[in-house]
C-alpha positions as CSV (number, residue, x, y, z in Angstrom):
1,X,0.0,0.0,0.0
2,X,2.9,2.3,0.8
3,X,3.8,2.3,-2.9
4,X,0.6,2.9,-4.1
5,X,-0.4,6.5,-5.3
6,X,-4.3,6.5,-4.3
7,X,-6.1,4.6,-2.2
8,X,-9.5,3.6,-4.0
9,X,-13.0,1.7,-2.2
10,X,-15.9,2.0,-4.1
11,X,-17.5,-0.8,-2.6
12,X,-21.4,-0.9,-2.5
13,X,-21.6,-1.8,1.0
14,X,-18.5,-1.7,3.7
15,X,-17.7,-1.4,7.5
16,X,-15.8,0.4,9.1
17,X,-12.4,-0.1,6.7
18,X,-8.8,-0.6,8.4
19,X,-7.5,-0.2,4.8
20,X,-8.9,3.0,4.8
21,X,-6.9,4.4,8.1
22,X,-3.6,2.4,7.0
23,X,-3.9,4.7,3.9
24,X,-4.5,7.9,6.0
25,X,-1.7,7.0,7.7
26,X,0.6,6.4,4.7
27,X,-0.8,9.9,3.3
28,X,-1.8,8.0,0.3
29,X,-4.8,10.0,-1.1
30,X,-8.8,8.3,0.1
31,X,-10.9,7.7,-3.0
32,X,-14.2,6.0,-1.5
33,X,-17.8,5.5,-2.2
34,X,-20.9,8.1,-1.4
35,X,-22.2,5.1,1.6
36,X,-22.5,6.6,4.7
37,X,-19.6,4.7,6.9
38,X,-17.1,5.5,4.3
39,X,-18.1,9.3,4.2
40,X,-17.4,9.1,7.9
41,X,-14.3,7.2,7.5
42,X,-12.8,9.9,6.2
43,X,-14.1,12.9,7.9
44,X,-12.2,14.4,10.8
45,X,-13.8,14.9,14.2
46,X,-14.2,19.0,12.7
47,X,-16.5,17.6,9.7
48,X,-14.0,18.2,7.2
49,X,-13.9,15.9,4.4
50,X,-10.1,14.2,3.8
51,X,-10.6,12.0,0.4
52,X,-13.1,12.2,-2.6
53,X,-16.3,10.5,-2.0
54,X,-18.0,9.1,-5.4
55,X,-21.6,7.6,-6.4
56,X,-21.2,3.8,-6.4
57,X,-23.2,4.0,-10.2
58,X,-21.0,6.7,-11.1
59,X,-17.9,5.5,-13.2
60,X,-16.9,8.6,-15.3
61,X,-17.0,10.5,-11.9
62,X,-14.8,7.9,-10.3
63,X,-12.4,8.0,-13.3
64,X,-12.7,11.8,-13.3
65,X,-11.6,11.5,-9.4
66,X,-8.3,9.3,-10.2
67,X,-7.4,11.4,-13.2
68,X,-8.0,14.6,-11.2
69,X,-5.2,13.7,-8.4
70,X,-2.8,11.9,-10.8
71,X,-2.9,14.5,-13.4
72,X,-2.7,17.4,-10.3
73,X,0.7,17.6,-8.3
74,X,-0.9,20.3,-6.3
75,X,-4.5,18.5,-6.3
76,X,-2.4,15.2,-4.8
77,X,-0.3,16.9,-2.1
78,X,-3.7,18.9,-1.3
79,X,-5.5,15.1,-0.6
80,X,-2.4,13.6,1.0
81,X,-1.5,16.2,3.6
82,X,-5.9,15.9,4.0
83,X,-5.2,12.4,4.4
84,X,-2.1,12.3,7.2
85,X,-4.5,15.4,8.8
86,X,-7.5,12.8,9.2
87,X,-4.8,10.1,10.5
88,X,-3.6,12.2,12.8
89,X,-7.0,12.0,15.0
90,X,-7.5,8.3,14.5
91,X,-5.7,6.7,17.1
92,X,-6.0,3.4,18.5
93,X,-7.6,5.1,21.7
94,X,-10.2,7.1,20.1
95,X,-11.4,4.1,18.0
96,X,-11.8,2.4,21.5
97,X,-13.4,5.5,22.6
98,X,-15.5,5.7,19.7
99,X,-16.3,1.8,20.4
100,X,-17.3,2.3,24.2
101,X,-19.9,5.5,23.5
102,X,-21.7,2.9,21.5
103,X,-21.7,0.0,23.5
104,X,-23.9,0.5,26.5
């Protein structure tokens, strides 16, 4: 994953993706589907939106999404420094945070 330039999930349905923080992490770019746990995978705790979200149904969008950050230097370091932001705030603590405010 490290040597990949964007991370992409368009899946129709998903949980919560690990994938999806390793990314963040790696500052690698988020690409994900319009379903609701992946736009909150990758918004921050401020409600600012770190990767591209795209309609499941929507290929030219999706391909306008990849071409957009690959073709865009400025565009990519934009997403990636997004990217290591939204990382930055998702620690192993706050997931088990997250985890015990929804388990009574």
């Amino acid at each position: 994953m490290a040597r990949g330039d964007l991370f992409v999930q368009v899946s129709h349905f998903e949980g919560h993706s690990l994938g999806l923080i390793e990314a963040a992490k790696l500052g690698v770019p988020l690409i994900v589907s319009d379903v609701p746990v992946q736009i909150e995978g990758i918004t921050r705790s401020d409600g600012q939106q770190c990767g591209i979200a795209v309609a499941t149904d929507d290929d030219s969008g999706l391909a306008r999404a990849i071409t957009g950050l690959l073709d865009s230097p400025q565009a990519y370091a934009g997403r990636a420094d997004q990217a290591r932001r939204l990382a930055d705030e998702t620690t192993f603590g706050a997931m088990v945070n997250a985890y015990r405010n929804f388990v009574p």
